[in-house]
C-alpha positions in Angstrom: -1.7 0.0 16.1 -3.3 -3.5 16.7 -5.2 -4.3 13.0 -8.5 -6.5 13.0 -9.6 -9.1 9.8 -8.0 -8.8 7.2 -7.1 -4.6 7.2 -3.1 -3.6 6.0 -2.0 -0.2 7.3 -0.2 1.3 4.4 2.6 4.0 4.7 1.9 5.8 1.5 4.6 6.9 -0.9 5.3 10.7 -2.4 4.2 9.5 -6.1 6.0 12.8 -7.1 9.2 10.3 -6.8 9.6 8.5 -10.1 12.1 5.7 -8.4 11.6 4.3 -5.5 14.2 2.9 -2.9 13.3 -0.7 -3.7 13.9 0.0 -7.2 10.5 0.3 -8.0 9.8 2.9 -11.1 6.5 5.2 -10.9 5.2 5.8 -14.3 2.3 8.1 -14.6 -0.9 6.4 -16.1 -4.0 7.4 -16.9 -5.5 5.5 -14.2 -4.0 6.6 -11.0 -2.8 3.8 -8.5 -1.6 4.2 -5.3 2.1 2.2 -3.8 3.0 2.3 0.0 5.0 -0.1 1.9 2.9 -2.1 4.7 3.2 -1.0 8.2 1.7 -3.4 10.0 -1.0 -6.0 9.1 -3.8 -7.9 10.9 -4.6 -11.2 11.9 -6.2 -12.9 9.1 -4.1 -11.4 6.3 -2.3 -14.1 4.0 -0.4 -12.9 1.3 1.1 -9.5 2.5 4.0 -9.1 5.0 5.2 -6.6 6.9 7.6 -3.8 4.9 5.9 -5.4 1.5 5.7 -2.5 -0.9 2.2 -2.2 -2.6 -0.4 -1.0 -5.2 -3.9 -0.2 -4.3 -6.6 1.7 -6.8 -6.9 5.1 -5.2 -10.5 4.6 -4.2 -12.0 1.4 -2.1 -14.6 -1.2 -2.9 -17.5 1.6 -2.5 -15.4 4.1 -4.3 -14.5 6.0 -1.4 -11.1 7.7 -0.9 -9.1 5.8 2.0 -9.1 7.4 5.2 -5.7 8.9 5.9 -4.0 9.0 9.0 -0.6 10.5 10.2 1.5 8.3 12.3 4.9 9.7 13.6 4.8 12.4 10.5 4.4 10.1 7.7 0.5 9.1 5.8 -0.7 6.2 5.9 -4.5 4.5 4.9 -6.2 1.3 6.0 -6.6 -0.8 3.1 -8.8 -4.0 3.0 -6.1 -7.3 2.2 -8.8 -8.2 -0.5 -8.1 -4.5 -2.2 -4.3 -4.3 -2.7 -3.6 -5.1 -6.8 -0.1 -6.2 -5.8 2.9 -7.0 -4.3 6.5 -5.1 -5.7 8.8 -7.8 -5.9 12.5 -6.9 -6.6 13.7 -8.5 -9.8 15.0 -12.2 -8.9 12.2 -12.8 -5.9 9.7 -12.6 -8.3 
């Protein structure tokens, strides 16, 4: 998939896992957030990279739910670059 602006497609992550391959640690919160490791990105992102793992708020800017889309099996969204919280960054790249 070819992005346009500034849109990140997002593989999302089962939050049922409490660890995550990259070490990162879901703890449930009363404010749901959502991780995923970036899939592809478009051409006016900045700060995210391919296979960066993220957090987004479960809802967008308009508080819509993301539109989800299965690629090869697995669910991903389309996240605007301005909407991701954060970048996971293993302990010692931070």
């Amino acid at each position: 998939m070819r992005l346009i602006g500034q849109r990140v497609l997002v593989e999302t992550v089962d939050q049922s896992q409490t660890e995550l391959p990259s070490g990162l640690i879901l703890i449930e919160d009363e404010v749901p957030r959502t991780v995923g490791r970036v899939a592809a990105i478009g051409p006016n992102v900045l700060e995210v990279n391919v296979d960066d793992v993220v957090v987004f708020p479960p809802r967008n800017r308009f508080n819509e739910s993301y539109r989800r889309l299965e690629i090869d099996g697995a669910v991903h969204v389309i996240v605007d670059e301005s909407e991701l919280l954060g970048i996971w960054e293993p302990e010692g790249n931070a």
